[in-house]
C-alpha positions in Angstrom: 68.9 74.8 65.3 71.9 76.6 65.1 70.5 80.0 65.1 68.6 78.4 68.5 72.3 76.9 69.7 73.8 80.6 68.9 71.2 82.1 71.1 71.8 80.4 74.3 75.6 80.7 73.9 75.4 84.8 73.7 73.9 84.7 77.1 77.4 83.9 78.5 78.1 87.4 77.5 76.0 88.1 81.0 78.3 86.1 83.1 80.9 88.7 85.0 83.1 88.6 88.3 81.7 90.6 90.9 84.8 93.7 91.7 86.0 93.4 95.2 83.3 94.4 98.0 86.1 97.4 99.5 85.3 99.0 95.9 81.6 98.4 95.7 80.9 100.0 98.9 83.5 102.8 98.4 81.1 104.0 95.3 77.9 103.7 97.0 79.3 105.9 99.8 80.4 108.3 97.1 76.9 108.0 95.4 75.3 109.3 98.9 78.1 111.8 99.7 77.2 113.4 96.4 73.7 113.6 97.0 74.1 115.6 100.2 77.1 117.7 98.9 74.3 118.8 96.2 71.1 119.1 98.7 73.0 121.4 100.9 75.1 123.4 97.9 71.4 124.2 96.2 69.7 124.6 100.0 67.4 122.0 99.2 66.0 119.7 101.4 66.6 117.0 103.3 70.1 117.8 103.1 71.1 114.4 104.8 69.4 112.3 102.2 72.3 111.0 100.7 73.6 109.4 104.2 70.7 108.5 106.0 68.7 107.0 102.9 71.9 105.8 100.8 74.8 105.1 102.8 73.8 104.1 105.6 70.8 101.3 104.3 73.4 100.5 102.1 75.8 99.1 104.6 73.2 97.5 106.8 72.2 95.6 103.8 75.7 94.5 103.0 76.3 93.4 106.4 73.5 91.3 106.9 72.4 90.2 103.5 74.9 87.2 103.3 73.7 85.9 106.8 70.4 85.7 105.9 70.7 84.2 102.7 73.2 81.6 104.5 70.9 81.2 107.3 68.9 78.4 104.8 72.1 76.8 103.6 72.6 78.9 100.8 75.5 81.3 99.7 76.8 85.0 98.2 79.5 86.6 98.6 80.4 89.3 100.4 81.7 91.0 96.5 78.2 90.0 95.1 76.4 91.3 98.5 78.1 94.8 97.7 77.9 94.7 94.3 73.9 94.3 94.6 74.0 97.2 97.4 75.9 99.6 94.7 73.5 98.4 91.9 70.2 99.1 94.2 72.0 102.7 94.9 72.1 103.8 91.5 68.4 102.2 90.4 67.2 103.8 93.1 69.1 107.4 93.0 68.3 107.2 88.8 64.4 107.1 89.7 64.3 109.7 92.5 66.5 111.9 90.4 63.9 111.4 87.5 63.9 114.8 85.6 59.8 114.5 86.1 60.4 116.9 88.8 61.3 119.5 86.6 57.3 119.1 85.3 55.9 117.9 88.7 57.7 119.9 91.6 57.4 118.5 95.0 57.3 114.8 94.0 60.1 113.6 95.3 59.0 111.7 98.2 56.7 109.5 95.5 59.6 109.0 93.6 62.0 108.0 96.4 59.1 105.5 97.9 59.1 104.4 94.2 62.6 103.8 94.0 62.6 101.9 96.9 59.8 99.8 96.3 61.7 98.7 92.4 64.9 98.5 94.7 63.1 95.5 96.6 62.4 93.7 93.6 65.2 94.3 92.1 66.6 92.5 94.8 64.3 89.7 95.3 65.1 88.9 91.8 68.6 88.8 91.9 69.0 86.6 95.2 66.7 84.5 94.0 68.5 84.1 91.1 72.3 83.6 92.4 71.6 82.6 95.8 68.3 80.1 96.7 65.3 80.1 93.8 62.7 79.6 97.0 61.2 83.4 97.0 60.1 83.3 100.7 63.5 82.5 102.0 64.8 86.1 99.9 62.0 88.0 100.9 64.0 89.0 104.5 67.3 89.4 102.7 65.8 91.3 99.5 64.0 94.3 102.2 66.9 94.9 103.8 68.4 97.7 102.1 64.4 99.9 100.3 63.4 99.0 104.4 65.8 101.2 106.3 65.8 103.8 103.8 62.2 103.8 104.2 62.7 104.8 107.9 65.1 107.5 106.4 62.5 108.4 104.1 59.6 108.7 107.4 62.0 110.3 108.9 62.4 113.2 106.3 59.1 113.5 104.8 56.8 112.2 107.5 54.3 109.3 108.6 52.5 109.1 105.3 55.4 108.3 103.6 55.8 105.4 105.5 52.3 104.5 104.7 53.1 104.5 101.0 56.5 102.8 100.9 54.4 100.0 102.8 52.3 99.9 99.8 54.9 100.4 97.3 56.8 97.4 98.6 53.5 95.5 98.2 53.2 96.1 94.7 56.0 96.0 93.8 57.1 92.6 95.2 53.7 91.1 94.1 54.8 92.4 90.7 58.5 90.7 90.5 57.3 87.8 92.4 54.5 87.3 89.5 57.0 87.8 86.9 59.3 85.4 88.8 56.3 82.8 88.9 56.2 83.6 84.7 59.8 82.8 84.3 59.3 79.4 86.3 56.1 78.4 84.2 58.2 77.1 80.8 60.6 74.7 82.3 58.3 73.6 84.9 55.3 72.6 82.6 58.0 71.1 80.1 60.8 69.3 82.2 59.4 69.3 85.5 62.2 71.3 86.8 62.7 75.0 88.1 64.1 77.7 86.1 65.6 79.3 88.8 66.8 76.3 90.8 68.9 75.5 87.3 70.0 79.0 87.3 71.2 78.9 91.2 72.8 75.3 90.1 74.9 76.9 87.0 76.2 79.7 89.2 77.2 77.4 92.0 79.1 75.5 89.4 80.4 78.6 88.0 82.2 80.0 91.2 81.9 77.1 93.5 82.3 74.0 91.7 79.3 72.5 92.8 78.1 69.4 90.7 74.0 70.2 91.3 73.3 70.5 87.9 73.5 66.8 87.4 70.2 66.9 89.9 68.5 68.3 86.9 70.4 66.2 84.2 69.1 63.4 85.8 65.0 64.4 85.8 65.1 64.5 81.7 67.9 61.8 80.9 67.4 58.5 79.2 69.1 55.5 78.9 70.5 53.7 75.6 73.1 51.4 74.8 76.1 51.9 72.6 78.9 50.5 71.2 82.3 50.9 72.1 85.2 50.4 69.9 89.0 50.0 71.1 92.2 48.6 69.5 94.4 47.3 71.7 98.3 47.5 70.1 100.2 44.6 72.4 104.2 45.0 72.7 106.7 42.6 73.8 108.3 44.9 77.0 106.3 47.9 76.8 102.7 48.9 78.1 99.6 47.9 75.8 98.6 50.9 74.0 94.3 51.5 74.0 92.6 53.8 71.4 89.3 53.7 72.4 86.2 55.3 70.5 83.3 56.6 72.8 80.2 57.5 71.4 78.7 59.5 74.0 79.3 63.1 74.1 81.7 64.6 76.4 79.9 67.2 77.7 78.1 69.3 78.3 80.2 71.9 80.1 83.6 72.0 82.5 83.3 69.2 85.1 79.3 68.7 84.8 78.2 65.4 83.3 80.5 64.2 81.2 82.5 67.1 80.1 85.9 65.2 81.5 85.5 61.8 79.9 88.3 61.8 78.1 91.1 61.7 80.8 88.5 59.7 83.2 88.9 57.1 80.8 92.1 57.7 79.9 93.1 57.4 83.9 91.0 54.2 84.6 92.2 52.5 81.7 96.2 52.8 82.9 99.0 52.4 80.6 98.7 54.8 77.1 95.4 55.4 76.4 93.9 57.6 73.8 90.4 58.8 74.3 89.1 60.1 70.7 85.8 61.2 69.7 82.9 58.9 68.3 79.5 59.6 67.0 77.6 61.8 69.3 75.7 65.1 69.4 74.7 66.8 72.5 71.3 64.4 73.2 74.2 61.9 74.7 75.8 64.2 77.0 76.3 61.6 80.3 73.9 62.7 82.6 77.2 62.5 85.7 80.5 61.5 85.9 79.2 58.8 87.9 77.9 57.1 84.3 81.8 56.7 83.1 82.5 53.7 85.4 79.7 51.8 83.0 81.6 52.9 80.2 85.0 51.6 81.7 83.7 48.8 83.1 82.3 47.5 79.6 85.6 47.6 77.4 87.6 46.0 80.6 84.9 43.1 80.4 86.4 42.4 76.6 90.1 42.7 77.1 90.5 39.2 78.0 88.1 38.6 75.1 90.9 40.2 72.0 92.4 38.4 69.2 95.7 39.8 68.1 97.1 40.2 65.1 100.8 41.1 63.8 99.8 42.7 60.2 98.9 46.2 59.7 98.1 47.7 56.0 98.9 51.2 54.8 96.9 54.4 55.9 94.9 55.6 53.0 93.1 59.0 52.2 89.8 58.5 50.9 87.0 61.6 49.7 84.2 61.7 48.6 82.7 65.6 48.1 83.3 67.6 51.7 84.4 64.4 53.9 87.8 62.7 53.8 88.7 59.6 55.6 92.1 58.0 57.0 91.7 54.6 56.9 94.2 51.9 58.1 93.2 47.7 58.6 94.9 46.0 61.3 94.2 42.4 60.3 90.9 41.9 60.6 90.1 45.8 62.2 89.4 48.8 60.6 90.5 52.2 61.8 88.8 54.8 60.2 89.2 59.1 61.0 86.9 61.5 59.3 87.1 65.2 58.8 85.7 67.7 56.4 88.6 70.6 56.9 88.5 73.2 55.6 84.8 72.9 55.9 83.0 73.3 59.1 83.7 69.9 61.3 80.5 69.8 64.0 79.6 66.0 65.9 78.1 63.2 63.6 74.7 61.9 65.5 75.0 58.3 66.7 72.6 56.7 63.9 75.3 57.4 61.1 78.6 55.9 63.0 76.4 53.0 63.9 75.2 52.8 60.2 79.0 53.4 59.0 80.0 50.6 61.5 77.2 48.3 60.5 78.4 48.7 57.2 82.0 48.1 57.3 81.3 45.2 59.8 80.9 43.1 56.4 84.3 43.5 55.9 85.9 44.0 59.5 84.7 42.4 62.8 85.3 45.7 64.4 85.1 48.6 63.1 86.7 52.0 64.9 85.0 55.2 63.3 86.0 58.7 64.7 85.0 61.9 63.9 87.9 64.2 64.5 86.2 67.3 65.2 88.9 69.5 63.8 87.4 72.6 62.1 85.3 74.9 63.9 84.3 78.8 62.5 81.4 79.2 64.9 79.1 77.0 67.0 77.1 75.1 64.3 74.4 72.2 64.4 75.4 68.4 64.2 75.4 66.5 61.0 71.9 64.2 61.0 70.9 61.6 59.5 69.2 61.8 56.4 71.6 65.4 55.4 73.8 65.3 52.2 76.8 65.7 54.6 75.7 62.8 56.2 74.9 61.0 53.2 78.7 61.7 51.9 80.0 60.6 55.8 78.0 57.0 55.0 79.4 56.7 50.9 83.4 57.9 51.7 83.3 55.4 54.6 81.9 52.6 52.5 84.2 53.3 49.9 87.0 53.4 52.9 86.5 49.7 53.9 86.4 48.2 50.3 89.3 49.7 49.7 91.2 49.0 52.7 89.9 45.2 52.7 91.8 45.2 49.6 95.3 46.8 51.0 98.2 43.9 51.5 99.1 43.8 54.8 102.4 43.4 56.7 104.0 43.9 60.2 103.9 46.9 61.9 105.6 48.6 65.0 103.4 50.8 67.0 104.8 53.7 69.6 102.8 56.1 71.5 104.0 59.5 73.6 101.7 62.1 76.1 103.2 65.7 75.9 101.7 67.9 78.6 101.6 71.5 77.5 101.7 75.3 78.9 98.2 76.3 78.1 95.3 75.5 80.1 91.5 75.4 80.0 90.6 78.7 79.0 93.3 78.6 76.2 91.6 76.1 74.8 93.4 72.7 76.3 92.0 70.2 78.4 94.4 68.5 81.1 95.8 65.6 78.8 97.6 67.9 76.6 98.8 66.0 73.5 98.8 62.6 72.4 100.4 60.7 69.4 100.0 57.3 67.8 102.9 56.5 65.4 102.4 53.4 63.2 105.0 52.2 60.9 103.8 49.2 58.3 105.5 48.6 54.9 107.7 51.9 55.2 105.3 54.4 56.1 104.9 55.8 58.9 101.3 57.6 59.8 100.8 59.7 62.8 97.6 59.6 64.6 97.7 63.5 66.7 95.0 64.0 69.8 94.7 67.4 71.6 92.8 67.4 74.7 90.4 70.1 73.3 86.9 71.2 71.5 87.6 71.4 67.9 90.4 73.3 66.5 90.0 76.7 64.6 89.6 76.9 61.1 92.9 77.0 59.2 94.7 75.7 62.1 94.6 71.9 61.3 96.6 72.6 58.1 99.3 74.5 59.7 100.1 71.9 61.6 99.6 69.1 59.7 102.1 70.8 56.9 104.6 71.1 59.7 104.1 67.1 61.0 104.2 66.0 57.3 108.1 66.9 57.1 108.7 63.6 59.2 105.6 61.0 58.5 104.2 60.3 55.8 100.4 60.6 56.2 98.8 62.2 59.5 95.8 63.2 60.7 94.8 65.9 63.8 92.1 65.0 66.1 90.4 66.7 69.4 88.9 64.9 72.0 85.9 66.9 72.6 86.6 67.6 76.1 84.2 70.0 77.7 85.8 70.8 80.5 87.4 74.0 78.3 83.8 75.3 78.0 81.9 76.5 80.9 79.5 79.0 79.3 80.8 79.1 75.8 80.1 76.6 73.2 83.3 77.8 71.4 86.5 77.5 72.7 88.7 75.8 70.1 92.5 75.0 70.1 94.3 77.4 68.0 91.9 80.4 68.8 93.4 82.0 72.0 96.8 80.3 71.2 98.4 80.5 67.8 99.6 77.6 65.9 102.8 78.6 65.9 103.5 78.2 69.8 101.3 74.4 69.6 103.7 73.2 66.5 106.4 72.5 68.6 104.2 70.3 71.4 103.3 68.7 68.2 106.1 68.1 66.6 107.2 66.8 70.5 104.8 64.3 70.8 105.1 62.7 67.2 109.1 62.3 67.3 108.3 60.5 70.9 105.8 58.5 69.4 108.1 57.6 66.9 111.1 57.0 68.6 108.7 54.7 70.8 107.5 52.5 67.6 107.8 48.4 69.1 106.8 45.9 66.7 103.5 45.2 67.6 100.2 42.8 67.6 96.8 44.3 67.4 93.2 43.2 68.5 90.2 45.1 69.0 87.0 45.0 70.8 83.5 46.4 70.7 82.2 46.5 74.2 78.6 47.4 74.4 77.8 50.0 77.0 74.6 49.2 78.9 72.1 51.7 80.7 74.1 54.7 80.3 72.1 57.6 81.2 72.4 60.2 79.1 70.1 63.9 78.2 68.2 62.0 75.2 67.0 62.3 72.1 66.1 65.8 71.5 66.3 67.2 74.9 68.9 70.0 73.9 67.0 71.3 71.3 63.8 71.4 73.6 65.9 73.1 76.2 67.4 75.4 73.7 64.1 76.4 71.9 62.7 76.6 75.6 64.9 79.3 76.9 64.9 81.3 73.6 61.2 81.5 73.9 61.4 82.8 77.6 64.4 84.9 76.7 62.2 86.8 73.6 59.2 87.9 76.1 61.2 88.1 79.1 61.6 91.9 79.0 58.1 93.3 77.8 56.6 90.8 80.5 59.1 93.4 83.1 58.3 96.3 81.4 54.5 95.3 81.6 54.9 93.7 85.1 56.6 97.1 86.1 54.3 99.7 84.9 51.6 98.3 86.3 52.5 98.4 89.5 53.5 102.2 88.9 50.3 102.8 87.9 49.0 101.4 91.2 51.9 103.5 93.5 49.8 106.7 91.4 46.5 105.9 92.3 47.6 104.7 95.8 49.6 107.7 96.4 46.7 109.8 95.2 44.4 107.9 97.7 47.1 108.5 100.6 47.5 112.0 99.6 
């Protein structure tokens, strides 16, 4: 599966700006200058090819393309609307410059009529990609530009000509419409739900914002109920400070679904909240933002509901093989953060932090289990149930609670701080910066470290974590998870476009606040169940994934095939005209 995961993240590498439309234009009239500065330099005809079959089609097309595609509610910009005039220039000057000639003299005319026809589908393809996935609403928009060169084209080389670009444009759009009708098939027969409608969805979210993609979310989502832990550290004078553990996923990309969930919930709680990571893979991505409110509106239903306590034991390290865990009891709940640094850190599906939970709930009432998701080398699969890795998660955790139900507890103080930093999403940094929860109990003092981020890069949790352990004496780095840094890239960690040298002193920042803020405190916790939250479901990600991958494998001999047949059928219909 992560081969499959690996896959679908590459074909971000196809996602570009378009370059202004001033520039796009100024090289298609270059292209068509060219081509007449060379027809009339060699004396060949039609010397006025270049301007009449190039230049000028190629500035009708720009003007009206974004009209017509906006005429059914839709959008392009005018940079894309050049950019797809400059692109049909050059497909189409690349096949009527074919070297061929040099074996078939006199065939130009056949091979500008092809060019033309490809030009057309070529375009039909593209707006029906970025624009409005309905073909017959791009057919008008798609002939602009192959039908005025075609008058050109009568113009220079006569009525037949216009005959055969006729039936060019015939075969060839029957072509790319067949192959678009191919591309629809997978997704529709699997999910109900168009390929190219998603496609139009992603780019609107890309450069507009647009939330339609939770349209489709919606069509395969699922509901299920999960359990929400937060600890709730009361002080006399100062605000109540909430950890909360979610286990839904906070994704899956920038604003979509639930790739903000962290500071939604941070927000709607009020006072210091931090938002860390539970146990959940990419099946429980929230379906829309609108889902959060159930989330929110669970754990405020058990804040009258707490039980407080003023006793805190020590944080303890415990391993077992790969995984480590920080474990700290506050009375009668048990905090408890996992990581497997330096080895690859990925989410832990749902059925092992409910089993973990399940299990230290014979010690604890509540149990808070979070994955910190703080080692990343690549975009890897989830840890399932069942794995060794998994198996090692369940054992360290159960060894975790005995040994913390054992620890002697004693008062604590509690302090909290929220550093906002210079770096933004595509550094790496979601928009709550840094958070810190300092706890002091018998002398120690542990610090509890949340970025606002998707994992951190290998190697980078130790650097910091050296530096932090010169004031605390045990701490542990965490990431929310937040989404909102990825928008076509799975992998965007903190520490990978900024280096830990210029995070340490955010850091070091937000844990001196959090300790200068330590209160004596009282703690209680609650575990709100979260009902009917709609989320992807089981499995759905990989189906997608293994979906796309399929389609992506045959979608270019399916062209090639879809393409030379109908340039078999321009031959024999340009034999038949001729």
């Amino acid at each position: 599966m992560a081969a499959v995961e690996s896959k679908v993240e590459g074909l971000s590498k196809y996602m570009f700006t378009a370059p202004s439309w001033q520039r796009s234009l100024i090289i298609t009239i270059f292209l068509g200058v060219a081509v007449d500065v060379v027809s009339i330099y060699r004396g060949s005809e039609p010397t006025c090819l270049g301007t009449l079959g190039y230049i000028i089609p190629g500035i009708i097309a720009f003007i009206f393309t974004k009209p017509l595609v906006e005429v059914f509610g839709k959008k392009i910009t005018w940079n894309r609307s050049a950019l797809l005039v400059l692109a049909s220039a050059v497909f189409s000057l690349i096949i009527t410059l074919f070297p061929i000639q040099l074996i078939f003299p006199g065939i130009l005319p056949l091979l500008f009529a092809v060019s033309l026809g490809f030009v057309f589908g070529v375009r039909l393809v593209v707006l029906v990609a970025i624009a409005d996935y309905r073909v017959s609403r791009m057919i008008l928009p798609a002939i602009v530009q192959s039908a005025f060169a075609a008058v050109a084209g009568t113009y220079f080389f006569g009525i037949y000509f216009g005959y055969l670009a006729i039936v060019i444009h015939f075969l060839f759009g029957a072509g790319f419409i067949f192959f678009l009708w191919l591309v629809e098939r997978p997704l529709k027969k699997i999910f109900h739900i168009s390929t190219l409608n998603f496609i139009n969805a992603f780019i609107a979210h890309n450069t507009d914002g647009s939330m339609a993609l939770e349209d489709f979310f919606r069509q395969i989502g699922e509901e299920v109920f999960v359990p929400q832990v937060t600890l709730f550290f009361r002080r006399e004078g100062k605000k109540t400070i909430k950890f909360t553990v979610p286990n839904v996923h906070p994704g899956p990309m920038g604003e979509i679904g639930g790739g903000n969930l962290p500071k939604i919930i941070h927000q709607s709680l009020g006072g210091e909240t931090l938002v860390a990571h539970g146990c959940a893979t990419h099946d429980f991505n929230l379906i829309s933002e609108n889902e959060i409110p159930k989330i929110i509106s669970a754990i405020q239903a058990t804040e009258d509901s707490v039980v407080y306590c003023n006793t805190a034991g020590p944080a303890v390290r415990y391993r077992y093989e790969t995984v480590e865990v920080l474990a700290q009891p506050f009375g009668n709940v048990l905090l408890m953060v996992s990581t497997r640094s330096p080895e690859k850190t990925e989410d832990v599906d749902y059925p092992i932090g409910l089993s973990i939970m399940y299990d230290g709930q014979k010690r604890f009432e509540h149990v808070a289990f979070v994955d910190a998701h703080n080692c990343m080398v690549e975009v890897t699969s989830a840890v399932m149930p069942a794995t060794k890795t998994a198996h090692e998660y369940m054992k360290v955790c159960n060894i975790a609670s005995v040994g913390a139900k054992d620890e002697a507890q004693a008062t604590f103080e509690a302090g909290a701080s929220h550093v906002t930093v210079p770096f933004d999403r595509s550094l790496g940094f979601g928009d709550l910066g840094i958070q810190a929860l300092a706890v002091r109990t018998g002398g120690k003092t542990t610090a509890y470290v949340i970025f606002d981020g998707n994992n951190m890069q290998e190697g980078v949790r130790e650097i910091i974590r050296d530096e932090i352990l010169k004031t605390v004496d045990d701490c542990e780095l965490m990431t929310t998870d937040t989404h909102v840094v990825n928008t076509v890239s799975g992998r965007n960690p903190v520490g990978l476009r900024v280096p830990p040298e210029e995070i340490i002193p955010y850091v070091k920042e937000a844990v001196a606040k959090a300790i200068g803020d330590l209160t004596p405190s009282e703690c209680g916790a609650t575990t709100a169940w979260c009902e009917h939250i709609v989320v992807f479901g089981s499995q759905r990600i990989s189906q997608l994934a293994s979906t796309v991958n399929t389609l992506m494998t045959f979608l270019a001999p399916m062209a090639f095939s879809i393409i030379l047949l109908a340039f078999i059928f321009t031959i024999l219909a340009y034999m038949y005209l001729i």
